[in-house]
C-alpha positions as CSV (number, residue, x, y, z in Angstrom):
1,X,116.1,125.9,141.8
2,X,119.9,125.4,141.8
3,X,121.8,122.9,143.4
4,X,125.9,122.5,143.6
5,X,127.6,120.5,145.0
6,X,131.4,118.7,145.7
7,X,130.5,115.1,145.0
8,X,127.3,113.0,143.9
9,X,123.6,114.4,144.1
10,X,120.6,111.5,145.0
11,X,122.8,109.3,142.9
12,X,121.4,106.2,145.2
13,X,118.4,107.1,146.0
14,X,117.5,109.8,143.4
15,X,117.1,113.3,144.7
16,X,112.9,114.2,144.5
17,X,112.0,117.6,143.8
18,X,109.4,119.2,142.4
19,X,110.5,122.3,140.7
20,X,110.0,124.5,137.3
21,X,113.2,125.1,136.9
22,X,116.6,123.2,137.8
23,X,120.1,124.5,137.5
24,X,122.7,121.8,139.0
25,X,126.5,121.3,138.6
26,X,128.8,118.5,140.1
27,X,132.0,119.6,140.4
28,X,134.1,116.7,141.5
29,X,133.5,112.9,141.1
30,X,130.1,111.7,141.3
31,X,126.9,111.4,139.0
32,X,123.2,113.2,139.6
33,X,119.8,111.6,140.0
34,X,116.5,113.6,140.2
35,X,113.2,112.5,140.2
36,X,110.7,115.5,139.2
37,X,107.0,114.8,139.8
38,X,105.8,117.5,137.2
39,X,107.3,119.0,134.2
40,X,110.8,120.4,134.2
41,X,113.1,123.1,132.8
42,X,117.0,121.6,132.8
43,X,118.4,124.7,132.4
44,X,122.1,124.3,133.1
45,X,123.0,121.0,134.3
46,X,126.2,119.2,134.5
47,X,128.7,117.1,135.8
48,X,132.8,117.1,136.3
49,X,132.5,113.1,136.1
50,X,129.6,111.3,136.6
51,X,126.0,110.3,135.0
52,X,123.0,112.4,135.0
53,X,120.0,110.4,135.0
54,X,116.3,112.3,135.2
55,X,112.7,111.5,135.7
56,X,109.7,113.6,135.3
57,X,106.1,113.1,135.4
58,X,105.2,115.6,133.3
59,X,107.3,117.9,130.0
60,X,111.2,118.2,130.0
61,X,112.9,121.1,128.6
62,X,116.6,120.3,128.3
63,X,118.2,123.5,127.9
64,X,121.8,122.9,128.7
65,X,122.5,119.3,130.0
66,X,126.8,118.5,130.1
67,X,128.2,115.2,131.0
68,X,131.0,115.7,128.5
69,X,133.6,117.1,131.0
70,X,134.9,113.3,131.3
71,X,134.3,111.7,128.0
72,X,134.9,108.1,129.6
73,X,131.9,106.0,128.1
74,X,130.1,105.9,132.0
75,X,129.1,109.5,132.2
76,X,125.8,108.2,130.2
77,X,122.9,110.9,130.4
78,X,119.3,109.1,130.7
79,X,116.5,111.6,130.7
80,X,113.0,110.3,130.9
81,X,109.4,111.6,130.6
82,X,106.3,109.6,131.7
83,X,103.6,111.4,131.2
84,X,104.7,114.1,128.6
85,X,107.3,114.8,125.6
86,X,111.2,115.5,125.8
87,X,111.9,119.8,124.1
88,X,115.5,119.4,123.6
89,X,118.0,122.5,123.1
90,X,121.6,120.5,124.1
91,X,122.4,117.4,125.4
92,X,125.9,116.5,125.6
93,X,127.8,113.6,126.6
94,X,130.8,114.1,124.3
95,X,132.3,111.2,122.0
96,X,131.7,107.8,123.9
97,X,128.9,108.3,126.9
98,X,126.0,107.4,125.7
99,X,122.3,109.2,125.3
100,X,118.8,107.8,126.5
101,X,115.6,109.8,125.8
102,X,112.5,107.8,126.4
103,X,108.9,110.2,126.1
104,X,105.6,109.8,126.4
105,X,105.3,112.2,124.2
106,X,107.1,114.0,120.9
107,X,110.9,114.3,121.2
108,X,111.6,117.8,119.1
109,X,114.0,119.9,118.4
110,X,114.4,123.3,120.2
111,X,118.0,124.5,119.5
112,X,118.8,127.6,117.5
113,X,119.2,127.0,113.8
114,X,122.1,124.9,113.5
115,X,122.4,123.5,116.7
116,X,122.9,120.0,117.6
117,X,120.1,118.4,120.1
118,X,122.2,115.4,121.0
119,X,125.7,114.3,121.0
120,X,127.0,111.1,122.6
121,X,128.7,107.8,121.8
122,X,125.2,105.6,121.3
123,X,122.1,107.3,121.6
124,X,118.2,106.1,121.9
125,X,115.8,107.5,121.3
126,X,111.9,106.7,121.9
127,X,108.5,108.1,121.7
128,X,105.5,106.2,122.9
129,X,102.6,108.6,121.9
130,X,104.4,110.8,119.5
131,X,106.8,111.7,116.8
132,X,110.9,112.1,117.5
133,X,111.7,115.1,115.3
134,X,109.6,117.3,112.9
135,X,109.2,117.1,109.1
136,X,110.1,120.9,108.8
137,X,112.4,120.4,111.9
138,X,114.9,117.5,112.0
139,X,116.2,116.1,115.3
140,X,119.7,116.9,114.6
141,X,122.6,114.5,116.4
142,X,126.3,114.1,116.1
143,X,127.2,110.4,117.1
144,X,130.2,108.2,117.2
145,X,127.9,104.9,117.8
146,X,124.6,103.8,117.1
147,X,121.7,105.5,117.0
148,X,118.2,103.6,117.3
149,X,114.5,105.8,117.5
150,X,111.6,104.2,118.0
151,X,108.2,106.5,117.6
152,X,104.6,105.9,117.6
153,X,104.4,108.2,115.0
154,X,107.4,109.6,112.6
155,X,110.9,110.1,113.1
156,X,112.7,112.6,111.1
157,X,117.0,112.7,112.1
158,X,119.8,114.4,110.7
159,X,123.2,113.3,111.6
160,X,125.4,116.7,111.1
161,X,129.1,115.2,111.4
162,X,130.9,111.2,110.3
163,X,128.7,108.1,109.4
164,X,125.5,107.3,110.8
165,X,125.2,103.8,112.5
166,X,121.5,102.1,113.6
167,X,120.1,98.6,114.3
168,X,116.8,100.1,114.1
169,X,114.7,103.1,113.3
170,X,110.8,102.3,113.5
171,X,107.7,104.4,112.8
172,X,105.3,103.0,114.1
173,X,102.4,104.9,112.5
174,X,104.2,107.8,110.4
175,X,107.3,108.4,107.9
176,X,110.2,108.2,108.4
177,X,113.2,110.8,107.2
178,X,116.9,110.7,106.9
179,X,119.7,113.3,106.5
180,X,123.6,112.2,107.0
181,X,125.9,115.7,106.0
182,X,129.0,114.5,105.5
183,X,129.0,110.6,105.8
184,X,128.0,106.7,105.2
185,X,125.0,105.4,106.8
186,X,125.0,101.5,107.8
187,X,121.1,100.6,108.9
188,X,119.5,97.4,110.1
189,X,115.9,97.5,110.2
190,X,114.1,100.6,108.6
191,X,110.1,100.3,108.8
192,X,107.0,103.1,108.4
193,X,103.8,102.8,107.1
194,X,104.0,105.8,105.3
195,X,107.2,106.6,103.5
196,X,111.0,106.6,103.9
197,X,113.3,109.1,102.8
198,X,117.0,109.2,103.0
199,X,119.6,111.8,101.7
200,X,123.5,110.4,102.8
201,X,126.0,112.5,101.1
202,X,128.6,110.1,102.1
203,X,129.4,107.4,99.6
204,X,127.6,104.5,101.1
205,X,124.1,104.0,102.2
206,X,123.1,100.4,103.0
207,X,120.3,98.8,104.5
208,X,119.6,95.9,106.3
209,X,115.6,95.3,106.1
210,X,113.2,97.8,105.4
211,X,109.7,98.6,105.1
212,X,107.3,101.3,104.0
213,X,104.9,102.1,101.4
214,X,106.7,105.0,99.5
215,X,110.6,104.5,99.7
216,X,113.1,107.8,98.5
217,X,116.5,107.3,98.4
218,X,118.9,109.7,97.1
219,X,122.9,109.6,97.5
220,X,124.5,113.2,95.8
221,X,128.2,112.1,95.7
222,X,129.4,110.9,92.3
223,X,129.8,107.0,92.0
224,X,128.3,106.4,96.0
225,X,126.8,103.0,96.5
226,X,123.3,102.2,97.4
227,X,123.0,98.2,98.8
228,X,120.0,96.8,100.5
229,X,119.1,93.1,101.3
230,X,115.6,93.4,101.3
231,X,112.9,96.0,101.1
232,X,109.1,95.3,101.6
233,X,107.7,98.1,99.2
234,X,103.8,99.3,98.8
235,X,103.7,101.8,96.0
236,X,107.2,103.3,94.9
237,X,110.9,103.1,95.3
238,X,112.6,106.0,93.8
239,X,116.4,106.0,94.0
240,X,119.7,108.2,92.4
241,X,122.6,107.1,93.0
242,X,125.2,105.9,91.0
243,X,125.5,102.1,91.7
244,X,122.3,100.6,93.0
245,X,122.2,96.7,94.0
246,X,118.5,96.0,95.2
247,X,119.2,91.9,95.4
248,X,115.5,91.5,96.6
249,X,112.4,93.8,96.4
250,X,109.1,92.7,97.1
251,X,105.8,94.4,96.4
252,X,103.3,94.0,99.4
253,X,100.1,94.3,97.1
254,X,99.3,97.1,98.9
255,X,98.6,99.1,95.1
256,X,98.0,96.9,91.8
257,X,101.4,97.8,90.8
258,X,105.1,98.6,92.4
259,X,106.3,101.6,90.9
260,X,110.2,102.1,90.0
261,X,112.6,105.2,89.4
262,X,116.3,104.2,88.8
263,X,118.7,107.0,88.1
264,X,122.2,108.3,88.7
265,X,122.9,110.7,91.0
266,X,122.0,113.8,89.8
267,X,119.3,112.1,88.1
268,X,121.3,111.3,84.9
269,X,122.7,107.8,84.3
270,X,123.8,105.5,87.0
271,X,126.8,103.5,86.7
272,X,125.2,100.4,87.1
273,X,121.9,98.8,88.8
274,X,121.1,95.4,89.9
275,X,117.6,94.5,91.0
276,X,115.2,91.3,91.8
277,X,112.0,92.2,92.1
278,X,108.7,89.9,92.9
279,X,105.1,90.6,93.7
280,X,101.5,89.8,93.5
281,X,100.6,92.7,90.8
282,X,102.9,94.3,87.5
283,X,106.2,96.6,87.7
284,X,105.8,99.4,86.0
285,X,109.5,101.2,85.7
286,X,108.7,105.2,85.5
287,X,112.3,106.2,84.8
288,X,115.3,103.6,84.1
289,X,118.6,105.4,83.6
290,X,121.7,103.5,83.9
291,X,124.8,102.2,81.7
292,X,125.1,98.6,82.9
293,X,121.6,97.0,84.0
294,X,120.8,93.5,85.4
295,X,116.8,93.6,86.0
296,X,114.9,90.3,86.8
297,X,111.4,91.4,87.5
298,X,109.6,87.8,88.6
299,X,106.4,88.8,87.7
300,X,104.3,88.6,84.1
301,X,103.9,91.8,83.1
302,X,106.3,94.5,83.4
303,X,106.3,98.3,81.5
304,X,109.5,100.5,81.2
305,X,107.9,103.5,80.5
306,X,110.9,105.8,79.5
307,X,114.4,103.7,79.3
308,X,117.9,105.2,79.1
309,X,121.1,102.1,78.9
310,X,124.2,103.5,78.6
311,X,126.3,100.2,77.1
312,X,124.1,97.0,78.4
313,X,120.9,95.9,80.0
314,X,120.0,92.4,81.0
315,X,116.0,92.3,81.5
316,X,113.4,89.7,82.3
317,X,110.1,88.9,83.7
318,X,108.4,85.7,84.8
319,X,108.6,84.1,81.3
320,X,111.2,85.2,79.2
321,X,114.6,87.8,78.7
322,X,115.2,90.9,76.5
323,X,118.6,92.1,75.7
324,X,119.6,95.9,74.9
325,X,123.0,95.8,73.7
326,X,124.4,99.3,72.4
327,X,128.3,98.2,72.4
328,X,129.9,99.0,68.9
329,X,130.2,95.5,68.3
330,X,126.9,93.5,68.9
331,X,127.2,90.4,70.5
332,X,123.6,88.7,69.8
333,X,122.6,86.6,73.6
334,X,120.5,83.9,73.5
335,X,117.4,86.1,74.7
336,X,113.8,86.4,73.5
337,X,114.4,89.4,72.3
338,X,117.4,92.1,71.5
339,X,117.2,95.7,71.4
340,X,119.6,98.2,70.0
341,X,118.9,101.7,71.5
342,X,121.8,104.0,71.9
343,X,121.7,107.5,73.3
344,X,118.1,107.4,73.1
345,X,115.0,107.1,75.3
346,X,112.9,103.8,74.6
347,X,109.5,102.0,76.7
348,X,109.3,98.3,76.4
349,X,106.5,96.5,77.4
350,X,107.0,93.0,78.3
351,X,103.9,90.8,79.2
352,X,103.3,86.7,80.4
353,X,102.4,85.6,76.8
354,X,105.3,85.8,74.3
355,X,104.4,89.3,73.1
356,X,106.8,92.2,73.5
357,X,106.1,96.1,72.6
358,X,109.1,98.3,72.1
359,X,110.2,101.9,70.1
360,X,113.9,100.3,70.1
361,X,115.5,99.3,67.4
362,X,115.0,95.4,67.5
363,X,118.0,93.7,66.5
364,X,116.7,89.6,66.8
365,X,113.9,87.9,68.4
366,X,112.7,84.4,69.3
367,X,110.8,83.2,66.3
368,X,108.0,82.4,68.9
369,X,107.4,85.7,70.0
370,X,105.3,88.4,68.3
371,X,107.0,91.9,68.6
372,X,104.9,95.1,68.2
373,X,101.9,93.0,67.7
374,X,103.1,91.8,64.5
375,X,104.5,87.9,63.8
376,X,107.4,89.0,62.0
377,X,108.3,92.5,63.0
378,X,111.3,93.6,60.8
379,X,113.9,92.4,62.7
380,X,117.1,93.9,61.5
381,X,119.9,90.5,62.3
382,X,117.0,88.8,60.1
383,X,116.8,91.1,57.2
384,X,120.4,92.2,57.0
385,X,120.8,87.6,56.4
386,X,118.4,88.0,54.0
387,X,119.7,90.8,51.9
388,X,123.3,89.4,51.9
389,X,122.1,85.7,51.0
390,X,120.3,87.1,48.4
391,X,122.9,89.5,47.2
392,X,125.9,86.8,47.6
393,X,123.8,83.2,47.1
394,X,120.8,84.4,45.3
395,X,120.0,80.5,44.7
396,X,119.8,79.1,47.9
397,X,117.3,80.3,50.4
398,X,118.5,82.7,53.2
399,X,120.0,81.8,56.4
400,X,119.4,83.1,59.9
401,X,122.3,84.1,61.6
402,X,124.7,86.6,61.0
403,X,128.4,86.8,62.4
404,X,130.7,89.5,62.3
405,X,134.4,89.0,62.4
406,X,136.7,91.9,63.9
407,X,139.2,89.7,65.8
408,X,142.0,90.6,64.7
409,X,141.2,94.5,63.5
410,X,141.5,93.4,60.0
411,X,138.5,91.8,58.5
412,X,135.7,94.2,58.2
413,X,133.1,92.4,56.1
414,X,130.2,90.8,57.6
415,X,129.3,86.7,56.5
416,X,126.6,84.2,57.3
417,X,126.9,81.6,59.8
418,X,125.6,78.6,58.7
419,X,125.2,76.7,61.9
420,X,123.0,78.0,65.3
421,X,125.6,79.9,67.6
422,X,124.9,81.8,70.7
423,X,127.1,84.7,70.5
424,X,126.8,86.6,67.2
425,X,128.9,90.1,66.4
426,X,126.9,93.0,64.2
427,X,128.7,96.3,63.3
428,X,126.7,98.7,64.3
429,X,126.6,101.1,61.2
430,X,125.1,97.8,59.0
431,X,122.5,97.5,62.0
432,X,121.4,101.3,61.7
433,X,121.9,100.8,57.6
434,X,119.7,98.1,57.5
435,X,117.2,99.5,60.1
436,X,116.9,102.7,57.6
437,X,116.3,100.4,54.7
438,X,113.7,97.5,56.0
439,X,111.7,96.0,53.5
440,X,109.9,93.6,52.3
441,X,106.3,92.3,53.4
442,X,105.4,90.1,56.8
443,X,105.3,87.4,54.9
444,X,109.2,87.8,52.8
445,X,110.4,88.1,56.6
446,X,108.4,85.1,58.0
447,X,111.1,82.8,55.5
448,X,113.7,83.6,57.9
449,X,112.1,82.3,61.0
């Protein structure tokens, strides 16, 4: 059926129809109204300046639907399904009218490869009984506002051009997935059962709240930011990108343990990360890749299966801190333990009782801690003090601490500290030298404690 006409169509009250097929154009001032009692085919529809707003009982197929001829933010398109989904080809409102689909049913993608479903200033997007998008086929939009979707199942959304903007996208049953091209993406609340996963190219991503089980984040420009105030996590957060500040993650309890990968990127090392995480079960980091790490995992037991710090890492449980520090200098922190582990891969296991298990060089540790399952693992600050005391002093009985002195680029020679002090330099060639030549039995070492 096709209808034209000078000035507005059933704008008050709508027009009803009931055809297969509608082709309708508006050429002067005036918006268009239809109510369809069964499915419908919008085939070319369009207005000079005015709304379109459309009903159907059953399946709409929007082929070709234009309000963008007056792009004055109240030339809003509402299409609406009650009984059946929303096929969309093109929808276009231009740059500040906004975009309403509300389904019953799935709200998919039917445009030619490459084509943009939706365009509009703000655009909504809901599904009662289905999905918006496809996992093969993302719902593709270009938008200069917000977006929000709401689906019973999953929602899958690519924004092709700019940032993306949303106060909320919600799965109700499904996944949720995430493409931005060419821009930031600023989100509120992000929640699926299932999993999220988000690729933004641009150099921000951040996220209000969020919640899923399996969480994928991934942000391809060198030195983008990942921030996120709070996520709600049931198995695993994988993320690479090159700064990553995770202020507050909290494992539901939904598996006995949350599961991390932290990398740059490309999946290299990040620039820096920053995480607080808390739980009923342990954390078990998969992958850890970064050069400057702050890590407080508020839980007993935590396993960094395969680390890789750059210059500094900062990491504690429930109970107590470890230190890597791979600086040329070492500065010695007033942690339970210190590690020493540069350009090389490393686990540590770190646990509620003051036992810690590590293939890094150990540089110091807490005389009340048992590293490696041994109470006096050969710590190299402690025997680097022994062997100069007893090279330099061999009559008095060995000291603990080491400084180093380099303040002025002059003095290269290290010397013993006779008093406690927090901060403590090593070079590291005497660290490696003395790592490559421990000796001496558990008991020799135990003196130093």
């Amino acid at each position: 059926t096709g209808i034209g006409v000078a000035s507005g169509a059933g704008a008050d009250p709508a027009l009803e129809i009931n055809v297969a097929h509608l082709d309708a154009t508006v050429t002067a001032t005036g918006s268009l109204a239809v109510n369809e009692v069964d499915g419908i085919e919008l085939q070319a529809v369009d207005t000079a300046d005015g709304a379109i707003t459309l009903t159907a009982g059953g399946q709409i197929v929007a082929t070709a639907v234009n309000s963008n001829a007056t792009d004055n933010d109240r030339n809003d398109i509402v299409l609406t399904s009650t009984g059946a989904g929303i096929q969309v080809a093109s929808v276009n409102a231009g740059s500040v009218n906004d975009v309403t689909l509300t389904a019953a049913g799935a709200i998919l993608n039917r445009a030619d490869p490459g084509g943009v479903n939706v365009a509009g200033g703000n655009l909504t997007l809901t599904s009662t009984g289905g999905d918006v998008g496809e996992a093969a086929t993302f719902f593709r939009v270009d938008s200069n506002g917000t977006v929000n979707a709401e689906a019973y199942g999953s929602i899958y959304l690519e924004e092709v051009a700019g940032d993306f903007v949303s106060d909320y996208l919600v799965g109700r049953t499904g996944n949720i997935g995430l493409k931005v091209t060419d821009g930031s993406a600023t989100l509120g609340r992000i929640s699926a059962p299932g999993s999220v996963t988000f690729q933004v190219n641009g150099p921000v991503l951040f996220i209000g709240a969020l919640s899923t089980y399996d969480l994928f984040l991934q942000l391809p420009l060198e030195g983008a930011r990942l921030g996120m105030d709070s996520a709600e996590i049931g198995y695993r957060l994988r993320v690479f990108a090159d700064n990553i500040d995770l202020p507050y993650v909290n494992h539901t309890g939904a598996t006995p343990s949350l599961h991390f990968t932290l990398a740059g990127n490309d999946g290299g090392m990040a620039d820096t990360v920053n995480l607080h995480a808390a739980g009923p079960g342990d954390i078990v980091f998969d992958e850890l890749r970064s050069d400057f790490t702050s890590i407080h995992a508020d839980v007993d037991q935590v396993r960094y299966e395969e680390n890789r710090i750059g210059t500094w890492a900062d990491l504690m449980n429930s109970r107590y801190r470890v230190v890597v520090d791979n600086r040329q200098y070492q500065v010695l922190y007033p942690a339970a333990v210190q590690l020493y582990a540069p350009e090389m891969s490393f686990y540590l296991y770190m646990y509620g009782a003051p036992l810690v298990q590590t293939n890094a060089w150990i540089v110091n540790y807490d005389g009340a801690f048992i590293v490696n399952e041994f109470g006096t693992e050969n710590s190299v600050t402690r025997l680097t003090a022994k062997r100069l005391y007893q090279d330099n002093y061999p009559d008095q009985p060995p000291r603990r601490h080491l400084f180093y002195i380099d303040q002025d680029d002059t003095e290269d020679w290290p010397f013993l500290y006779e008093d406690s002090a927090d901060l403590i330099r090593v070079a590291p060639d005497l660290l490696q030298r003395e790592a490559r030549n421990l000796i001496g039995t558990a008991e020799e070492l135990g003196l130093l404690h």
